[in-house]
C-alpha positions as CSV (number, residue, x, y, z in Angstrom):
1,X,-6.9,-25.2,35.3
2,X,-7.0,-21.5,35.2
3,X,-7.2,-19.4,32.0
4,X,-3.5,-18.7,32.1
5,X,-2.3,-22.0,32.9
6,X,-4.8,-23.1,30.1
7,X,-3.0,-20.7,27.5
8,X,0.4,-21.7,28.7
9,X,-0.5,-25.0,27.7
10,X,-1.7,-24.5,24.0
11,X,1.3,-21.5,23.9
12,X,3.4,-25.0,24.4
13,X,1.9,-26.6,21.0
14,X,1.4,-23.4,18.9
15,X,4.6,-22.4,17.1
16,X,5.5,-18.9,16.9
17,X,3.7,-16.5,14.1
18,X,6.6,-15.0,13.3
19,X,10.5,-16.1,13.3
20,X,13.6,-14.0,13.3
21,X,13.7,-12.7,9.8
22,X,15.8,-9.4,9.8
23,X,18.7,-11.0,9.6
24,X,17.9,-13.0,6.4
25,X,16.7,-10.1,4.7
26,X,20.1,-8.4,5.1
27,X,21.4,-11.4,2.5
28,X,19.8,-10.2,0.0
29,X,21.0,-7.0,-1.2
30,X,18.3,-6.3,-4.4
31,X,15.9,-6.7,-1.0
32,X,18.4,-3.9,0.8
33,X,18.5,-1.9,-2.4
34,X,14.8,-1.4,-2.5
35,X,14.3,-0.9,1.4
36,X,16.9,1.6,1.1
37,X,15.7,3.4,-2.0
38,X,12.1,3.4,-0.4
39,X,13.4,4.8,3.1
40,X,14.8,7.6,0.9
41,X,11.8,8.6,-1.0
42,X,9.9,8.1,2.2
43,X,12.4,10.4,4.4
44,X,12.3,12.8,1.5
45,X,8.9,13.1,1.6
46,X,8.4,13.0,5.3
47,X,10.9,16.1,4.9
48,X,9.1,18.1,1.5
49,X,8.5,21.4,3.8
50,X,12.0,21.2,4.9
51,X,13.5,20.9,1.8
52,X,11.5,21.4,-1.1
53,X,13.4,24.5,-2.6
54,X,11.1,26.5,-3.6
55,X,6.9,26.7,-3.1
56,X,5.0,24.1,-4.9
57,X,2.3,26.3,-5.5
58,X,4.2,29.5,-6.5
59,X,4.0,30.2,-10.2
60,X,6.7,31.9,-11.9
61,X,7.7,33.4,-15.8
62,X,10.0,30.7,-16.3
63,X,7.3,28.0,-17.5
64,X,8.0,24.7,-19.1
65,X,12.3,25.3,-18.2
66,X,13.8,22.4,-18.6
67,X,16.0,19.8,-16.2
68,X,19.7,20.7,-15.5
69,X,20.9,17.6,-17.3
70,X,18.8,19.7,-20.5
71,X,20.2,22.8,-22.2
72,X,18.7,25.8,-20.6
73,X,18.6,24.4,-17.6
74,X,19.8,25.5,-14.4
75,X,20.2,25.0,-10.7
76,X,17.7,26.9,-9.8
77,X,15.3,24.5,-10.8
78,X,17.1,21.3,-10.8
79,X,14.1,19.6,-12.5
80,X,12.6,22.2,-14.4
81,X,9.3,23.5,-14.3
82,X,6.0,22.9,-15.0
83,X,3.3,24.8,-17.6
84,X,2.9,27.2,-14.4
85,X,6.6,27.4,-14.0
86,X,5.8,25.9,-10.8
87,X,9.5,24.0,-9.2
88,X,9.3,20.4,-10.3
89,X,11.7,19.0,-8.0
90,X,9.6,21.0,-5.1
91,X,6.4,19.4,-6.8
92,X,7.9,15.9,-6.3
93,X,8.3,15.9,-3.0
94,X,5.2,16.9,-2.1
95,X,3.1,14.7,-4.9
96,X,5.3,11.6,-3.4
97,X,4.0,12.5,0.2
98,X,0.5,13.1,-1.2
99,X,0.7,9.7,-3.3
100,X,2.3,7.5,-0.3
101,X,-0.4,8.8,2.5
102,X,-3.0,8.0,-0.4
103,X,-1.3,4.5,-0.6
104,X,-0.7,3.8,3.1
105,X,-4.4,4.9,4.4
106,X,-6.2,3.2,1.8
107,X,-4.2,-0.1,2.0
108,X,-4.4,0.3,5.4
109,X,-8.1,1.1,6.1
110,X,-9.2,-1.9,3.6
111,X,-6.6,-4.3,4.7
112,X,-7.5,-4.0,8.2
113,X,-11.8,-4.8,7.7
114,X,-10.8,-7.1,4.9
115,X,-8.6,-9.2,7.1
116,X,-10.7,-8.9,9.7
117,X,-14.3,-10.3,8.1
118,X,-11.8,-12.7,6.4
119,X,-10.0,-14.0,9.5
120,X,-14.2,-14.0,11.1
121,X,-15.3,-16.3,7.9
122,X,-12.6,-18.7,8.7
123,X,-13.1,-18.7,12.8
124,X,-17.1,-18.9,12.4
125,X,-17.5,-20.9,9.7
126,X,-21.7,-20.6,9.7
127,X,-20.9,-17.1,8.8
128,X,-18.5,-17.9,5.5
129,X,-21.2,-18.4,3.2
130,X,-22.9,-15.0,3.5
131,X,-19.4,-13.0,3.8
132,X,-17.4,-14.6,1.3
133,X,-20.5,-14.6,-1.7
134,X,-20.2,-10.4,-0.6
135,X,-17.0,-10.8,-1.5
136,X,-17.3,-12.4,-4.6
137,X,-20.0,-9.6,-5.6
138,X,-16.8,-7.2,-5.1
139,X,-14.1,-9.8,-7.0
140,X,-16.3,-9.9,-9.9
141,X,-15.7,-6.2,-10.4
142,X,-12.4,-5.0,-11.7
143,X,-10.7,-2.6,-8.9
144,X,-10.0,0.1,-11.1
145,X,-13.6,-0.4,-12.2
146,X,-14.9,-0.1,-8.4
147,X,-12.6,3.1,-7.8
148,X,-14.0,4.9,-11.1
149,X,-17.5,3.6,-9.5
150,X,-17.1,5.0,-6.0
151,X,-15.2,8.4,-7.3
152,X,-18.2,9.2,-9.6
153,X,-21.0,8.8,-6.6
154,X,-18.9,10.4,-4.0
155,X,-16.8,13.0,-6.0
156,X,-13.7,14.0,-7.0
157,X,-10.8,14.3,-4.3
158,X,-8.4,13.1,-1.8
159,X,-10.8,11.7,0.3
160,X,-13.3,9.9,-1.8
161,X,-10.4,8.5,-3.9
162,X,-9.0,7.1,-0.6
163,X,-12.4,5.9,0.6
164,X,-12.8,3.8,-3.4
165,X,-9.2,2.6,-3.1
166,X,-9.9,1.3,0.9
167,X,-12.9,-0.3,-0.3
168,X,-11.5,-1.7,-3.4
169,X,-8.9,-3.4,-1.4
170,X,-11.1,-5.4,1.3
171,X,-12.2,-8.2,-1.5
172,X,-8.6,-9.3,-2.3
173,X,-7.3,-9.1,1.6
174,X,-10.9,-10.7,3.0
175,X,-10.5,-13.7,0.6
176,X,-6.5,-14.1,1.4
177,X,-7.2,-13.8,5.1
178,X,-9.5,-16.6,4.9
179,X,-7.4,-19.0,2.8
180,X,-5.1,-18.4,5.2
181,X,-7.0,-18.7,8.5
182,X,-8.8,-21.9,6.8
183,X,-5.4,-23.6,7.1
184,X,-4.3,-22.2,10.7
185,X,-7.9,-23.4,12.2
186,X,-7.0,-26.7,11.4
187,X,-3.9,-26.9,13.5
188,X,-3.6,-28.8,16.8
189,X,-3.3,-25.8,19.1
190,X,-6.5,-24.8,17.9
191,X,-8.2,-27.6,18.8
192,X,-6.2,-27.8,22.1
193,X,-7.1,-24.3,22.5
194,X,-10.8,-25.0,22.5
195,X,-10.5,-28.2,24.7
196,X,-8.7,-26.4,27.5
197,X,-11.4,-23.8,27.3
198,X,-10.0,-20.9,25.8
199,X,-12.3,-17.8,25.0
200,X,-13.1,-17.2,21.3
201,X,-11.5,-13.7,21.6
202,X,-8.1,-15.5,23.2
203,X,-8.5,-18.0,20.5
204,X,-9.1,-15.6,17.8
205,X,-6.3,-12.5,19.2
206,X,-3.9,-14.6,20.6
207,X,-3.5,-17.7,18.0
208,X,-5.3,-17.4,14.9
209,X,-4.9,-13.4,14.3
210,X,-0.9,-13.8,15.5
211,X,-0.6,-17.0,13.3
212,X,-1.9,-15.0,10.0
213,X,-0.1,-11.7,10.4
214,X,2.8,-12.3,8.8
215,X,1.3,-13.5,5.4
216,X,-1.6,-11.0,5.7
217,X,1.5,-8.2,6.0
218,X,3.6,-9.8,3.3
219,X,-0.1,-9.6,0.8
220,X,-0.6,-6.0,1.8
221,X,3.0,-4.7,1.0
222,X,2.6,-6.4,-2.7
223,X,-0.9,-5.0,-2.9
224,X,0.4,-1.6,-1.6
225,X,1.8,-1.2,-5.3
226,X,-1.0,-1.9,-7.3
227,X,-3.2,0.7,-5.2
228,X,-0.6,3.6,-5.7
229,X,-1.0,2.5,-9.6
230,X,-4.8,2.9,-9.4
231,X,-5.0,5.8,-7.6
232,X,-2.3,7.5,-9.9
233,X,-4.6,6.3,-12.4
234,X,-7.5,7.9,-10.8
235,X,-5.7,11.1,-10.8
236,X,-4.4,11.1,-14.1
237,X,-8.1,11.0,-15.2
238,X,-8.9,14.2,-13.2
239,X,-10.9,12.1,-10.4
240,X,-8.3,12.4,-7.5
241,X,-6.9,15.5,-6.1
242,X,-7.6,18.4,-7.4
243,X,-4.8,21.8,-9.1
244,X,-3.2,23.1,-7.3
245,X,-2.4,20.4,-5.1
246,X,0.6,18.0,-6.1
247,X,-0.3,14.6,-6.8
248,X,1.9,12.4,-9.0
249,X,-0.5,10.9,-10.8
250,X,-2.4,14.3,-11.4
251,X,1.3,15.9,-12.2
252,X,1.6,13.2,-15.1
253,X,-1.9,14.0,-16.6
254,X,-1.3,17.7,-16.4
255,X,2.1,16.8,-18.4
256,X,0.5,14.7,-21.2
257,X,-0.1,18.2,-22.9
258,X,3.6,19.2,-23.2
259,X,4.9,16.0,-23.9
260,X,6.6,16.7,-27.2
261,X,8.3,19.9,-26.1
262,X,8.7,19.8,-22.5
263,X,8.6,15.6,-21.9
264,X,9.7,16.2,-18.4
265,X,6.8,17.5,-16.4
266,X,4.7,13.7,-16.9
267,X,7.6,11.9,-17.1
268,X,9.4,12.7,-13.8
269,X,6.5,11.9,-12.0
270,X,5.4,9.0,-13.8
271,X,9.3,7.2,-13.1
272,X,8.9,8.5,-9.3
273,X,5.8,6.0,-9.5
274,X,7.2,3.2,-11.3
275,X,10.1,3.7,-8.7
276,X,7.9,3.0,-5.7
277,X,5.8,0.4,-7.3
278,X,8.6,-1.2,-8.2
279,X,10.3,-0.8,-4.7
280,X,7.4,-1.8,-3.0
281,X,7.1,-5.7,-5.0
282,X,10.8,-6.3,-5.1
283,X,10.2,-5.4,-0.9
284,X,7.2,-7.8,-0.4
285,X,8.9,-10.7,-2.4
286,X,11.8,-10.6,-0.2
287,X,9.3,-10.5,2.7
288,X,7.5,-13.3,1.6
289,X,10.7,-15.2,1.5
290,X,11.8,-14.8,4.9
291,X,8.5,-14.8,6.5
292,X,6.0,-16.9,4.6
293,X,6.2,-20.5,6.8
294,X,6.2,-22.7,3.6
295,X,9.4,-21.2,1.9
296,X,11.7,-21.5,4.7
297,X,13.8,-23.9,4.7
């Protein structure tokens, strides 16, 4: 039996890693709502150089000028400005960018290795002790701990918060990769799979890495939230990016001063966070409705 005929065989007894799903998302509408508001603040970002109306970075007399919706405000600045009389609404758009990259490459970065040496612990099971007591080491630390941790050794910034959010985030996704690898590895196609003679690499690409992706996708958008909080956080405590650059979590702390008379320059940004964190779990719940095996029906 050739190596293809030998796939074809398991491909037989393996059931697909992920079913049509799209369409059962479209029932839900508070699922649509928050796909919809998250495409918005994503396109709007995507789009801050193109229509942010004014510089970000361009200070002006008119400091602390309230929202329109306030009295003395006006459409020139929608949203007011800042203790700089910087644009707000400009500000926004740019933090939001700044915020999401911060979220996606972190999340990203440390999802990827921490499904990866998760998916490994479950495929080579000599190997689990030694990676998963690592990644108890890192469990037993709090993640906003590790990221204050990491961001004191390597420095205030973009990039060192993104490096302490990346590595804060392979514990959690190594550990849910391998619950959920355990489970796949001790499916018939596996074993059918190694009977026939199937590579570890075909074994590992083809059935167990396709069989885990959905769940591993569904844990990554919940956990995208909770690393856009912590890196707000981290920013908020002056350890992210640094003035003039527009960061929502840094545009809350630099806020906190004015927050009697001018309320609006931490609270806009802090709602444009608790929108996307928000948007982001109402997202992954709907996703782990349609996609996770055991709540289909």
């Amino acid at each position: 039996m050739t190596s293809i005929d030998a796939a074809a065989a398991v491909d037989e007894q393996a059931p697909p890693a992920i079913q049509p799903w799209w369409s059962r998302l479209m029932r839900d509408p508070i699922a649509l709502f928050a796909t919809a508001v998250l495409l918005a603040i994503i396109i709007c970002a995507i789009a801050a150089p193109l229509i942010s109306p004014h510089d970000p970075f361009a200070t002006s007399r008119a400091v602390m000028k309230p929202p329109i919706w306030n009295a003395g405000g006006s459409w020139d600045h929608i949203l007011g400005t800042d203790g700089q009389g910087r644009d707000m609404l400009s500000r926004l758009f740019y933090g939001t960018r700044l915020t999401l990259i911060i979220g996606v490459v972190s999340v990203g970065l440390g999802g990827t290795f921490g499904s990866f040496i998760g998916l490994l612990a479950a495929f080579y099971p000599k190997l689990e002790p030694w990676v998963m007591r690592l990644v108890d080491v890192m469990l037993s630390f709090p993640a906003i701990l590790l990221g204050l941790a990491l961001v004191a050794v390597l420095g205030s910034g973009v990039t060192p918060v993104v490096i302490a959010l990346a590595i804060a985030s392979i514990p959690d996704t190594a550990r849910i990769a391998r619950s959920i690898a355990v489970s796949v590895m001790k499916q018939e196609f596996i074993e059918a799979g190694r009977a026939v003679g199937l590579s570890d690499i075909a074994l590992f690409t083809r059935y167990l890495l396709r069989n885990c992706i959905s769940s591993i996708m569904i844990f990554m958008s919940l956990r995208f939230g909770q690393i856009i909080l912590i890196g707000a956080a981290l920013s908020f405590l002056g350890l992210g990016a640094r003035p003039p650059t527009a960061e929502l979590g840094m545009m809350a702390s630099q806020g906190r001063d004015f927050l009697l008379f001018a309320p609006h320059i931490a609270v806009i940004p802090s709602v444009m966070i608790f929108i996307i964190v928000l948007a982001t779990n109402v997202l992954g719940d709907a996703l782990r409705d349609v996609l996770d095996p055991r709540l289909r029906s």
